[in-house]
DSSP file (Angstrom, degrees, kcal/mol; ACC not computed):
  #  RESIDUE AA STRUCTURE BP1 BP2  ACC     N-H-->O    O-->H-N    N-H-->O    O-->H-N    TCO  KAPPA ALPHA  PHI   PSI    X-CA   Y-CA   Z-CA
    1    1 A X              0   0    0      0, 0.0     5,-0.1     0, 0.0     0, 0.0   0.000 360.0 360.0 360.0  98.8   90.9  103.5   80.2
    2    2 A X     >  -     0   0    0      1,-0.1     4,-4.0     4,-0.1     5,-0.1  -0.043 360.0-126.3 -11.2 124.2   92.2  100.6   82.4
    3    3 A X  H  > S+     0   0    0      1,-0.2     4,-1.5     2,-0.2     5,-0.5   0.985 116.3  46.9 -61.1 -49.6   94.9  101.5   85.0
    4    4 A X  H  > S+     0   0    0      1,-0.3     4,-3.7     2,-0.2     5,-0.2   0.941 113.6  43.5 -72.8 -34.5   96.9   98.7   83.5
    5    5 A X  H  > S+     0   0    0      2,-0.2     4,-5.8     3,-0.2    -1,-0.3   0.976 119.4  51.2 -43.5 -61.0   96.3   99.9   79.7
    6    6 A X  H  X S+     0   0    0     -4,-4.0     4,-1.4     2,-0.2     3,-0.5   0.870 105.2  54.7 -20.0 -93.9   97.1  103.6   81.5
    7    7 A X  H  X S+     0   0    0     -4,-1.5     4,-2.1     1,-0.3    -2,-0.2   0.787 113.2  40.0 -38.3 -71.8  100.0  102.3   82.9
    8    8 A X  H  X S+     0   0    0     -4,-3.7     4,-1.2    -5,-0.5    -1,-0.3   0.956 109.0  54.5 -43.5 -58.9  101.5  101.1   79.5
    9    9 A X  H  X S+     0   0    0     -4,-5.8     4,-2.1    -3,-0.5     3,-0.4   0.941 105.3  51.5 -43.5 -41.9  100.7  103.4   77.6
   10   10 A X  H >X S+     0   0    0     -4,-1.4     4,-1.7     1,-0.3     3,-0.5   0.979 117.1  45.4 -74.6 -58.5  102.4  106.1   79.9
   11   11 A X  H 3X S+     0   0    0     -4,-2.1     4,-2.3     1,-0.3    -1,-0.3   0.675 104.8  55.9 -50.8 -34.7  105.5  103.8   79.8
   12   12 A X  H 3< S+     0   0    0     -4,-1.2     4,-0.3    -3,-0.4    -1,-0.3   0.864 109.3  50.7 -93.2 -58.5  105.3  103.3   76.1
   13   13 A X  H << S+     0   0    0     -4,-2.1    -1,-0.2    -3,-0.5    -2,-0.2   0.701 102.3  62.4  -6.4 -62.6  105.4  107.3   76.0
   14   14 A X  H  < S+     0   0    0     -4,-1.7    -2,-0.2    -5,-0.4    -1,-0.2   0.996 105.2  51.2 -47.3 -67.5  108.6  107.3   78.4
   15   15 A X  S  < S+     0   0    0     -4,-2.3     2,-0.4     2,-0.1    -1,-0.2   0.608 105.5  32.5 -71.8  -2.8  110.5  105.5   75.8
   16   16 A X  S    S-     0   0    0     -4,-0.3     2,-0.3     1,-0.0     3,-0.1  -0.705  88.7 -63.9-126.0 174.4  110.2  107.1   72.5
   17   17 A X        -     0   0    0     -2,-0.4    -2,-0.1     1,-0.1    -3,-0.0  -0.547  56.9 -89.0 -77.7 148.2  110.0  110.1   71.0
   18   18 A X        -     0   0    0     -2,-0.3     2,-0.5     1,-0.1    -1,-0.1  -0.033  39.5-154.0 -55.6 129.4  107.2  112.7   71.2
   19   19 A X        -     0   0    0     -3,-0.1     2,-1.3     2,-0.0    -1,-0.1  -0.909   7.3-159.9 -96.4 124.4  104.6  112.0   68.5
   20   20 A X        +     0   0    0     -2,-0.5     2,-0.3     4,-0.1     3,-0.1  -0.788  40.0  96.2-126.0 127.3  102.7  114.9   67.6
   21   21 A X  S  > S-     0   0    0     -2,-1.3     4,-2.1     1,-0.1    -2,-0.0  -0.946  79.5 -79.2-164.0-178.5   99.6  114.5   66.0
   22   22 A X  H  > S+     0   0    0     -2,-0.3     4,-2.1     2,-0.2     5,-0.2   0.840 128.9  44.6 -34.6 -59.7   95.6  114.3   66.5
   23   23 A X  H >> S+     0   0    0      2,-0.2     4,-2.0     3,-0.2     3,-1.4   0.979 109.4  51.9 -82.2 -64.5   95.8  111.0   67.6
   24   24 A X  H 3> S+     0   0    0      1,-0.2     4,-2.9     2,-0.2     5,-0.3   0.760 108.9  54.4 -10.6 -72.8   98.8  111.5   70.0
   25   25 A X  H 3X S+     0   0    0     -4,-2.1     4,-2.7     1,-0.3    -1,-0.2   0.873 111.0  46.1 -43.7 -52.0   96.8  114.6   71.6
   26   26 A X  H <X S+     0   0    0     -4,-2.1     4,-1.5    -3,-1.4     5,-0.4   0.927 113.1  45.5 -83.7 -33.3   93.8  112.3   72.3
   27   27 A X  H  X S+     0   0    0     -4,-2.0     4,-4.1     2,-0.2     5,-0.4   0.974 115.6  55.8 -51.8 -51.0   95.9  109.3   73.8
   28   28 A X  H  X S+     0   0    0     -4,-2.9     4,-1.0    -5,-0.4    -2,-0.2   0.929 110.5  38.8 -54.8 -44.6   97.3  112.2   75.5
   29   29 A X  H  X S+     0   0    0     -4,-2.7     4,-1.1    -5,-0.3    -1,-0.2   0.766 106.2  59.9 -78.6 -23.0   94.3  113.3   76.8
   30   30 A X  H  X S+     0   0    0     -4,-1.5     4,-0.6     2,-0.2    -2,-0.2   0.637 112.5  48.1 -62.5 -32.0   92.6  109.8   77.7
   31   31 A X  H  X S+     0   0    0     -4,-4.1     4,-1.8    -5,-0.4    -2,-0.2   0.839 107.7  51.5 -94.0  -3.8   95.9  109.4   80.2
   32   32 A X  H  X S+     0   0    0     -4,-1.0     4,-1.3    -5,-0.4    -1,-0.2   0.849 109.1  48.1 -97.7 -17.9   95.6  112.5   81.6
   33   33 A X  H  X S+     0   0    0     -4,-1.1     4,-0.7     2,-0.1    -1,-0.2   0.666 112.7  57.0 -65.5   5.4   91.7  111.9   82.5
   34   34 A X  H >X S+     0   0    0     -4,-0.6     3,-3.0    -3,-0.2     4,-1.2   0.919 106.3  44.3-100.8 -60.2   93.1  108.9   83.7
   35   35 A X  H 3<>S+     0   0    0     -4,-1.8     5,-1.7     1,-0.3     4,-0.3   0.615 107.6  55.8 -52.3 -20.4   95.6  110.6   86.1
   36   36 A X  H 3<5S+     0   0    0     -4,-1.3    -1,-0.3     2,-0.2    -2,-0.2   0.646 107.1  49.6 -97.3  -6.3   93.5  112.7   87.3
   37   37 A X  H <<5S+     0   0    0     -3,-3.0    -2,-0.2    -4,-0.7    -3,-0.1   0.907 113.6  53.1 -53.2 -67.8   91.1  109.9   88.4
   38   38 A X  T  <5S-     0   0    0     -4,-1.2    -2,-0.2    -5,-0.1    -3,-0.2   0.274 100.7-135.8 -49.8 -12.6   93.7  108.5   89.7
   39   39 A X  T   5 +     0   0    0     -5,-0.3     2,-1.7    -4,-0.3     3,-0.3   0.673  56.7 142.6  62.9  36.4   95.1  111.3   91.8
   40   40 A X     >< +     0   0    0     -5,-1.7     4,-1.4     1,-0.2     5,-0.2  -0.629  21.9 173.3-102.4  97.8   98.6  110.3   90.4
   41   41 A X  H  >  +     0   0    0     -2,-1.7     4,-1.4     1,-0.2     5,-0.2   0.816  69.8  57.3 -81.5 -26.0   99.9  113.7   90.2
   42   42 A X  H >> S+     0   0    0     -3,-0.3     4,-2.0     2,-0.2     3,-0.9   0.993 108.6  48.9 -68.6 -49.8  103.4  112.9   89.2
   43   43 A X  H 34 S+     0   0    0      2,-0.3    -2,-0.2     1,-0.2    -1,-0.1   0.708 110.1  56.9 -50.8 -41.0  102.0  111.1   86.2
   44   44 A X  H 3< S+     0   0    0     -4,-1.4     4,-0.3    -9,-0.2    -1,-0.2   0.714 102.7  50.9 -87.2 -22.5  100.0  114.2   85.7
   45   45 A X  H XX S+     0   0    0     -4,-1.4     3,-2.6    -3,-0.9     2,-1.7   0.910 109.0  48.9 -74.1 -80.5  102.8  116.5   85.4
   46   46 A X  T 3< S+     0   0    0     -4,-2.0     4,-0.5     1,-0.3    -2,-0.2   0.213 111.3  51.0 -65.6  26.4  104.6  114.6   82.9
   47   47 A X  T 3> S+     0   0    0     -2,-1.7     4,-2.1    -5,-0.2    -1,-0.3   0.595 106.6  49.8-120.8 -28.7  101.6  114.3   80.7
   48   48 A X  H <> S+     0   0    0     -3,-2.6     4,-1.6    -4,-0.3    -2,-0.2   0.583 105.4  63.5-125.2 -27.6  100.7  117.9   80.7
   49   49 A X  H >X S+     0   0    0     -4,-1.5     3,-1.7     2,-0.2     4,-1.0   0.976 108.4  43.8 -36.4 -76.7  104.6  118.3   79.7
   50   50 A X  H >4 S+     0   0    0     -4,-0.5     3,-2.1     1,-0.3    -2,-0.3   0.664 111.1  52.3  -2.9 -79.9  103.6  116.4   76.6
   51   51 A X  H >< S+     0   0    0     -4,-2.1     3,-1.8     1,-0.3     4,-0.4   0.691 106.7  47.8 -66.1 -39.3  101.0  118.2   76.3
   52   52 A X  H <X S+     0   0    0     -3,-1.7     4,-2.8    -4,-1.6     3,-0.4   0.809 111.2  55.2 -66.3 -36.7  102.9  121.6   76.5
   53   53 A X  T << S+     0   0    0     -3,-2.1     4,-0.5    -4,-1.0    -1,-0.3   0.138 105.6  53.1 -94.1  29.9  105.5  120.3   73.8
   54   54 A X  T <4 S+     0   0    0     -3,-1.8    -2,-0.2    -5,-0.2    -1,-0.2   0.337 107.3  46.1-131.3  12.5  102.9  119.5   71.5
   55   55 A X  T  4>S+     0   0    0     -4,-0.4     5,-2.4    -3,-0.4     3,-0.5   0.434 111.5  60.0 -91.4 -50.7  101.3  122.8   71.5
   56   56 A X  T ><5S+     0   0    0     -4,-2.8     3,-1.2     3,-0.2    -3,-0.1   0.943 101.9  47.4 -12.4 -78.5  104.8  124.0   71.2
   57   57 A X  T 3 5S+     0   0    0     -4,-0.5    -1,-0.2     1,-0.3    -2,-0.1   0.450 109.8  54.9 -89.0  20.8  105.5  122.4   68.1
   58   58 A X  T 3 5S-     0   0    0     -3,-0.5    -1,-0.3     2,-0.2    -2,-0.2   0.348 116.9-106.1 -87.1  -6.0  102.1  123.7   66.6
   59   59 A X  T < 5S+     0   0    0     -3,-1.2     2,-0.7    -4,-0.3    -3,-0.2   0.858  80.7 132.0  80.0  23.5  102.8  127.3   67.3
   60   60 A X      < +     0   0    0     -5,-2.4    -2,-0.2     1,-0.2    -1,-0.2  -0.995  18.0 162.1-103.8 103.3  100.2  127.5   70.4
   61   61 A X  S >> S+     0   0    0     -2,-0.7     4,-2.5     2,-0.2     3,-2.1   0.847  71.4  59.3-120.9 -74.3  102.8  129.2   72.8
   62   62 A X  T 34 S+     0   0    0      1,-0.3     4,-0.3     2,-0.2    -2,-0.1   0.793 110.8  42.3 -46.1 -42.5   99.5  130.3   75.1
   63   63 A X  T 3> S+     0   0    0      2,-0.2     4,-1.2     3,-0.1    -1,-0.3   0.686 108.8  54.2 -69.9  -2.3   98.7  126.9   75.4
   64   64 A X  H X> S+     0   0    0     -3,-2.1     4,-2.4     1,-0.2     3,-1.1   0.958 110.5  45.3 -68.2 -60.8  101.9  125.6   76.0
   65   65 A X  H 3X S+     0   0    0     -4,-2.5     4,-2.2     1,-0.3    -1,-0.2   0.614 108.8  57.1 -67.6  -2.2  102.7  127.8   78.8
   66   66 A X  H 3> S+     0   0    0     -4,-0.3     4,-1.5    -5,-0.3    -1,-0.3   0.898 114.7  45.0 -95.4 -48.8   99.0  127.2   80.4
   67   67 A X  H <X S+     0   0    0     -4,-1.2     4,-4.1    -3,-1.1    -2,-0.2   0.920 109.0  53.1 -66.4 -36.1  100.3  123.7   80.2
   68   68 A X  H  X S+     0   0    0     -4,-2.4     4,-1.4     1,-0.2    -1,-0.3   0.836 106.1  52.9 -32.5 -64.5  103.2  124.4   81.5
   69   69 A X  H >X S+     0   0    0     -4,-2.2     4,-1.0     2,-0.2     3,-0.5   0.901 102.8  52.9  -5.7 -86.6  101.8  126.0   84.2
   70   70 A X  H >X S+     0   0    0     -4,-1.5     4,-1.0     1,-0.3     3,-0.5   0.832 105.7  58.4 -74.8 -55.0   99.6  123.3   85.4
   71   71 A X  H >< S+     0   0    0     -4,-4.1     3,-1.9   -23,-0.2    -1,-0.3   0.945 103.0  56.1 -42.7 -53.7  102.8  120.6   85.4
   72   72 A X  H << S+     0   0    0     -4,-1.4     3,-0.4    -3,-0.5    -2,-0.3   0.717 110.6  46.6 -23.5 -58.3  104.4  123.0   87.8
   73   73 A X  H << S+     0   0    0     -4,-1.0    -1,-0.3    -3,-0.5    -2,-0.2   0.499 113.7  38.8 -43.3 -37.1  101.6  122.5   89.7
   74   74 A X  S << S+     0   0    0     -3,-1.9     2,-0.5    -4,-1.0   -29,-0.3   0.121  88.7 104.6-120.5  19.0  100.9  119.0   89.8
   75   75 A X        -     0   0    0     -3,-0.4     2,-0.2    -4,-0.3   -33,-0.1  -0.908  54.3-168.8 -92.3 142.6  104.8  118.1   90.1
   76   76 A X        -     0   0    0     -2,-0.5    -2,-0.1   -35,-0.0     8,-0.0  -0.369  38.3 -97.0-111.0 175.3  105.3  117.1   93.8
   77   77 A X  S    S+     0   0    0      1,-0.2     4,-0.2    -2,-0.2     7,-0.0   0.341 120.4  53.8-105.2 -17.3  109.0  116.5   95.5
   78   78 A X  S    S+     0   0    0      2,-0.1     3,-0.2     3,-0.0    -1,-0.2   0.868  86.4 102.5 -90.7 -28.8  108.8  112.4   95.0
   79   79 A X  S    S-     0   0    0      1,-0.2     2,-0.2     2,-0.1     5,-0.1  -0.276  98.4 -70.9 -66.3 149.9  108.1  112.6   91.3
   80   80 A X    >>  -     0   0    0      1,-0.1     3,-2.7     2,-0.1     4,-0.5  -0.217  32.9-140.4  -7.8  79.7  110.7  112.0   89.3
   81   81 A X  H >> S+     0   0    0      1,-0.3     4,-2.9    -2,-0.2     3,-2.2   0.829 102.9  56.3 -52.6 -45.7  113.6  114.9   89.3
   82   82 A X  H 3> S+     0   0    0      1,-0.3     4,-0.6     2,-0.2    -1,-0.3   0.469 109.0  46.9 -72.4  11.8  114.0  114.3   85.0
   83   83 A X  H <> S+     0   0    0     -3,-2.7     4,-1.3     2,-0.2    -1,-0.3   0.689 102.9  52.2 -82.6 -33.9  110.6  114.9   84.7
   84   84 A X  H <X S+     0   0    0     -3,-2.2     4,-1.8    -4,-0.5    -2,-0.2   0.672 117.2  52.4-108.2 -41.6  110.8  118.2   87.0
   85   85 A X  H  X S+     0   0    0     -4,-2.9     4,-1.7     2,-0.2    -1,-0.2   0.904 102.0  50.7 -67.3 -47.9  113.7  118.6   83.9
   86   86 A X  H >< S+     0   0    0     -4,-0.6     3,-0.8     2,-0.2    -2,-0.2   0.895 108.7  56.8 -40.2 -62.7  111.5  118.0   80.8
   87   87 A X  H >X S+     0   0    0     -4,-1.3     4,-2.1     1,-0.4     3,-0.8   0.719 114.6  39.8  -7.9 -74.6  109.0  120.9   82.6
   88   88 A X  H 3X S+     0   0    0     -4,-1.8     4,-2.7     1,-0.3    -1,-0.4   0.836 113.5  53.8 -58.9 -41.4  112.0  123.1   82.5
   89   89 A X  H <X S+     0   0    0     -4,-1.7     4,-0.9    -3,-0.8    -2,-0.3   0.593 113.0  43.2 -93.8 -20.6  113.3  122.0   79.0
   90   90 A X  H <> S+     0   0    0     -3,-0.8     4,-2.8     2,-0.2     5,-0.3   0.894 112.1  50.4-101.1 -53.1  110.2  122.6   77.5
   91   91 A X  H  X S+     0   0    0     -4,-2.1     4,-1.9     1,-0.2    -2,-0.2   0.871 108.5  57.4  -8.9 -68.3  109.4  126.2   79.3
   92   92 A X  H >X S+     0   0    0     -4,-2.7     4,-1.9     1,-0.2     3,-0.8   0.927 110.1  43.0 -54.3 -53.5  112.8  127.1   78.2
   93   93 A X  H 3< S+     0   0    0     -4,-0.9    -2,-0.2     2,-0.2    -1,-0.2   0.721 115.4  48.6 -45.5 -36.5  111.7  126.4   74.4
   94   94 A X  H 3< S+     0   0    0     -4,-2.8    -1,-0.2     2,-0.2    -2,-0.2   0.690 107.3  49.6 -80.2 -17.2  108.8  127.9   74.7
   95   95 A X  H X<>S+     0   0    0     -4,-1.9     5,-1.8    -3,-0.8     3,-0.5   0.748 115.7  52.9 -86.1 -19.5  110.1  131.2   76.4
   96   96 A X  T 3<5S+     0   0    0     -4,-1.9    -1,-0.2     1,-0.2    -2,-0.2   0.440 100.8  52.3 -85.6   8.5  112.5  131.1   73.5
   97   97 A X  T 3 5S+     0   0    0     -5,-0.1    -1,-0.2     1,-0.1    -2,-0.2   0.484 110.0  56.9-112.6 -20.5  110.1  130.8   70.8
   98   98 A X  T < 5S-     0   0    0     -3,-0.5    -2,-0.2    -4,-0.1    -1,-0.1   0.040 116.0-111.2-106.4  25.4  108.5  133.9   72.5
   99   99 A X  T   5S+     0   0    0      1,-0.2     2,-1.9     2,-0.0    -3,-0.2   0.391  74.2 140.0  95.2 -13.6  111.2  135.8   72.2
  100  100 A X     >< +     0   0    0     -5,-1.8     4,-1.4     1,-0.3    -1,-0.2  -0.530  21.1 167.0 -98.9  56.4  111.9  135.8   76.3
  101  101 A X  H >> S+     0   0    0     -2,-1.9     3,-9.6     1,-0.2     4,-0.7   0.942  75.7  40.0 -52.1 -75.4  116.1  135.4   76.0
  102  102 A X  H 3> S+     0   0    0      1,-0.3     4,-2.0     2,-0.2    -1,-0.2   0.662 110.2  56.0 -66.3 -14.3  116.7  136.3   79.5
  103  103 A X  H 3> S+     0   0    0      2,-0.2     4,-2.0     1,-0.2     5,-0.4   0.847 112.5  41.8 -47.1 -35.8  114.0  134.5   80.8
  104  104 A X  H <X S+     0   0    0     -3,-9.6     4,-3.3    -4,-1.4    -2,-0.2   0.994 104.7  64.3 -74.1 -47.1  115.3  131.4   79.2
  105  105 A X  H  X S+     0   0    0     -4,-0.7     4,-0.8     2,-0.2     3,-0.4   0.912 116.4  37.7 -40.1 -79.9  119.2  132.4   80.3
  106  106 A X  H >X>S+     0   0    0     -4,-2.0     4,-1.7     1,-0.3     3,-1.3   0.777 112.3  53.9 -48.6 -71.3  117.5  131.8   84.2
  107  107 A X  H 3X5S+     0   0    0     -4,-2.0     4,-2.0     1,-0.3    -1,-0.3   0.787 118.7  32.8 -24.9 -62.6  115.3  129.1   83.5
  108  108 A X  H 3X5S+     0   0    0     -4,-3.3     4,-2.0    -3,-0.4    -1,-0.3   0.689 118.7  50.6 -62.8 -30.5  118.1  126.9   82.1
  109  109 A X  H <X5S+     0   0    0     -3,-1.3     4,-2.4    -4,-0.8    -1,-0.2   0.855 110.5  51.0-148.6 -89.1  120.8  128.1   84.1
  110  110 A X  H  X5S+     0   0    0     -4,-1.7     4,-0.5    -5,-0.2    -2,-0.3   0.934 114.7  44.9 -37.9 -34.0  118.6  127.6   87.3
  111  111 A X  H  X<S+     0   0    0     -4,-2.0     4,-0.7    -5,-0.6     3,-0.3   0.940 108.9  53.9 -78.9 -40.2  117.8  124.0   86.1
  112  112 A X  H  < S+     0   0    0     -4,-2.0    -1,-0.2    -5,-0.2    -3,-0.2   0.682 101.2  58.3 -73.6  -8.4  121.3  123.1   85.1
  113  113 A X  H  < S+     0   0    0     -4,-2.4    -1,-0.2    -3,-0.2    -2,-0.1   0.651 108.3  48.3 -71.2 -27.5  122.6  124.1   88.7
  114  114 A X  H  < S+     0   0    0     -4,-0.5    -2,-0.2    -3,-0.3    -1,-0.2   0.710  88.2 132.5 -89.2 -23.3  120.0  121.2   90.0
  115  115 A X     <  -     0   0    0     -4,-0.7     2,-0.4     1,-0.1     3,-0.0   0.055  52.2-149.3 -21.7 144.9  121.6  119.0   87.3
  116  116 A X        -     0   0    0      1,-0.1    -1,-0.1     0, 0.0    -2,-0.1  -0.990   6.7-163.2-101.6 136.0  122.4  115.6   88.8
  117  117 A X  S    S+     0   0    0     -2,-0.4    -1,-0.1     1,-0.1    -2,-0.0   0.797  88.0  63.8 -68.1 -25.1  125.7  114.1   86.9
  118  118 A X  S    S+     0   0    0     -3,-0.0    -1,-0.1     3,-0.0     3,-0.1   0.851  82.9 103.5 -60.8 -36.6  125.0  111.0   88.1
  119  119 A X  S    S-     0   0    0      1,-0.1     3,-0.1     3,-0.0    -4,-0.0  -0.094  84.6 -94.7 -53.2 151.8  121.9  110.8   86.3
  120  120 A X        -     0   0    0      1,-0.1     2,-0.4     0, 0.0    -1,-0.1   0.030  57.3 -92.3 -68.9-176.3  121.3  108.8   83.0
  121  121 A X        +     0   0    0     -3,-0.1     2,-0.5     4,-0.0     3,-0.1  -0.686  53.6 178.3 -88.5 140.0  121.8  111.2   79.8
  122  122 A X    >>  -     0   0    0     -2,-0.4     3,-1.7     1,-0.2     4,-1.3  -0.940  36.5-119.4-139.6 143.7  118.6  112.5   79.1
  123  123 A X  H 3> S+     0   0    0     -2,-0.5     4,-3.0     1,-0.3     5,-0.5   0.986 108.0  72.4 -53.1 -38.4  117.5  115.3   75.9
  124  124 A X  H 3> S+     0   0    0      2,-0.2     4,-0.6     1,-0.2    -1,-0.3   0.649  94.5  53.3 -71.0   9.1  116.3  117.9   78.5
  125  125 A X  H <> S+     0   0    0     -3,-1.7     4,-2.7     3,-0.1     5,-0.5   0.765 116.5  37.1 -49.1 -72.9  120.1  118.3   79.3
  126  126 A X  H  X S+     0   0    0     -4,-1.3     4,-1.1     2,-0.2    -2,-0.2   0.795 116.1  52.6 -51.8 -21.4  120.8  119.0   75.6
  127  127 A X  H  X S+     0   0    0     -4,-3.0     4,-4.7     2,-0.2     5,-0.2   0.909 109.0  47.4 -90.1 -37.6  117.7  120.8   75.2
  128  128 A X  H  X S+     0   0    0     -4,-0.6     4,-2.0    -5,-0.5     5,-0.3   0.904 120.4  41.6 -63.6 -33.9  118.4  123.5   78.4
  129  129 A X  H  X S+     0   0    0     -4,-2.7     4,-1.1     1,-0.1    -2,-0.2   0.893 114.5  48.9 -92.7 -25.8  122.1  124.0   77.1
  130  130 A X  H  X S+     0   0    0     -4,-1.1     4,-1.9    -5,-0.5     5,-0.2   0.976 117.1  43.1 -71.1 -42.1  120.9  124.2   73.4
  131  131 A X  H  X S+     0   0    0     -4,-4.7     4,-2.7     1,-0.2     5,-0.2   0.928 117.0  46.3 -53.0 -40.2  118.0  127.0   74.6
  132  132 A X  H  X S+     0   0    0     -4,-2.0     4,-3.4    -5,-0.2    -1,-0.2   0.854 116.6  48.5 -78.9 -17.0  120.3  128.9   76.8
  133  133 A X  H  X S+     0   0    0     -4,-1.1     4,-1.8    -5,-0.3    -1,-0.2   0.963 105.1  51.3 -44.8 -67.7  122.7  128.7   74.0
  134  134 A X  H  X S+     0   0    0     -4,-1.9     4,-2.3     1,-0.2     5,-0.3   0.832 116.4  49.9 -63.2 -48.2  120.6  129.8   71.3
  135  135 A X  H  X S+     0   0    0     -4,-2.7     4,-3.4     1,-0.3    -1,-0.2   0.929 103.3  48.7 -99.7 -12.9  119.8  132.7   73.6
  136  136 A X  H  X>S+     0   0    0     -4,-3.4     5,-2.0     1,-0.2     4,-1.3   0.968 110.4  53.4 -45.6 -37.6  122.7  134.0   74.7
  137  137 A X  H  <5S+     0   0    0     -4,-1.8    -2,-0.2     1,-0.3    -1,-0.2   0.808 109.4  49.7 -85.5  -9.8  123.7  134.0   71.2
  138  138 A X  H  <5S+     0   0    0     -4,-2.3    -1,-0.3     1,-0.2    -2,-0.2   0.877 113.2  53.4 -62.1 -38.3  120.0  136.3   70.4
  139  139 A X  H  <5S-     0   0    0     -4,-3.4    -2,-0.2    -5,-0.3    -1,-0.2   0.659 132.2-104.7 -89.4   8.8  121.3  138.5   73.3
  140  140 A X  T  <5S+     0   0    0     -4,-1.3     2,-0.8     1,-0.2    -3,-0.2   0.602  74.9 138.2  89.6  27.7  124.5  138.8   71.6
  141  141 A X     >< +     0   0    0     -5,-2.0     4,-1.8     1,-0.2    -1,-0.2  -0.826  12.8 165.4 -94.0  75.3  126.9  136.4   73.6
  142  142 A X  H  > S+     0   0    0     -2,-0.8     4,-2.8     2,-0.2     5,-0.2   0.969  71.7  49.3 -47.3 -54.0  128.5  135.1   71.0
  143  143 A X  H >> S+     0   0    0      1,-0.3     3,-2.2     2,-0.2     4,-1.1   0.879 119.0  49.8 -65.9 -81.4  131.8  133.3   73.4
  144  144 A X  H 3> S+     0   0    0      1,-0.3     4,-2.6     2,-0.2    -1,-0.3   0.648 109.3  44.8 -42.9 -35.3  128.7  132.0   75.6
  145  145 A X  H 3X S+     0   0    0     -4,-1.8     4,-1.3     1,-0.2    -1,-0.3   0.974 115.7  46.0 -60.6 -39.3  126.7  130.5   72.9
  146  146 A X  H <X S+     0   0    0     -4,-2.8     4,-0.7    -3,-2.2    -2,-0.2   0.636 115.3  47.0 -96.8 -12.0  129.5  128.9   71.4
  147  147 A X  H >< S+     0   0    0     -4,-1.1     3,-1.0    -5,-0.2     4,-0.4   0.928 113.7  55.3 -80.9 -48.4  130.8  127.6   75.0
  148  148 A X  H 3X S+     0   0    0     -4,-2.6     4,-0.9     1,-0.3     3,-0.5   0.726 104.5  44.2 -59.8 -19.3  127.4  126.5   75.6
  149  149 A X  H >< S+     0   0    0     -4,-1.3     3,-1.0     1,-0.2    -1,-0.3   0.914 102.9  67.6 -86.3 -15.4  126.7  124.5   72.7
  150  150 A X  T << S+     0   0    0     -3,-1.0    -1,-0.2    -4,-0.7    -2,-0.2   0.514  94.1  64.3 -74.9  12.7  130.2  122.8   73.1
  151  151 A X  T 34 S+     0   0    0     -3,-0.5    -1,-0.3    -4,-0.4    -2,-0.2   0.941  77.9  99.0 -90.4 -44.9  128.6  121.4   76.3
  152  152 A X    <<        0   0    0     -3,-1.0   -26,-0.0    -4,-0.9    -3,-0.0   0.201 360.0 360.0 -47.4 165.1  125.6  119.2   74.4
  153  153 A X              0   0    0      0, 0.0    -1,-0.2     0, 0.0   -27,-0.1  -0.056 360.0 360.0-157.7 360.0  126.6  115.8   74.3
C-alpha cells in the first residue's frame, strides 16, 4: 500500500463510522502493515483500536483485549489524546461485555478525569459514561447509573 493511499484511507476511517466486516478487517490489516513499515506508531495504535472494536462486536473478547493491549503499547504522549480515548472507550466495552463492572467503573472514571472540555464532542465520551453507567447500574447503583446516563450528550 502507498503511503499516500495509506494516508487516505486512514483518514477516510477517522470520519465515519466503524465498518465491521471481512473486507473492513483486511483494509484494516493492509494499514496496519503499513504502519508498522512505517514506524508511525500513533497511526498504529488507532488502527489496532479498530481492530479491537471489531473483534468486540463479533464476540472475540480475547482478541479484543490482545488488541487492546498492543494500542496501549504503541500509543506514545504526541499521538492524539481522543485516540488515547477511543483505547479507553473500547477497553471499557470490552471489560463490560466480560462482565468486569468495577474494572470498567475505573477505567472510565480514570479516563473521564483526563477528559478535555475543550475538546470537539467525540462518541468515546458517550461511550465511557454509557459503560460506566451500564455498570454501576449491574453493580446495583441505580442513582449513579441514572446520573450517569443523564451526562451523554
Amino acid at each position: 500500500m502507498s503511503d499516500q493511499r495509506a494516508i487516505s484511507l486512514f483518514e477516510q476511517l477517522e470520519s465515519q463510522e466503524q465498518e465491521v466486516s471481512r473486507e473492513a478487517d483486511r483494509r484494516l490489516d493492509s494499514l496496519l502493515d503499513w504502519s508498522i513499515r512505517s514506524q508511525d506508531s500513533c497511526r498504529m495504535a488507532r488502527i489496532h483500536s479498530w481492530r479491537a472494536h471489531s473483534h468486540l462486536v463479533r464476540g472475540i473478547l480475547d482478541s479484543s483485549m490482545i488488541e487492546l493491549d498492543k494500542a496501549k503499547r504503541a500509543f506514545q504522549g504526541a499521538c492524539d489524546s481522543l485516540h488515547y480515548m477511543s483505547i479507553q472507550g473500547n477497553l471499557s466495552a470490552t471489560l463490560l461485555e466480560l462482565g468486569e463492572f468495577e474494572a470498567v467503573v475505573d477505567v472510565t472514571q480514570g479516563s473521564l478525569a483526563l477528559w478535555n472540555e475543550d475538546w470537539p464532542k467525540a462518541t468515546s465520551r458517550n461511550g465511557l459514561l454509557t459503560n460506566r453507567a451500564i455498570a454501576k447500574a449491574y453493580m446495583g447503583d441505580m442513582d449513579g447509573a441514572l446520573a450517569g446516563f443523564k451526562d451523554v450528550r
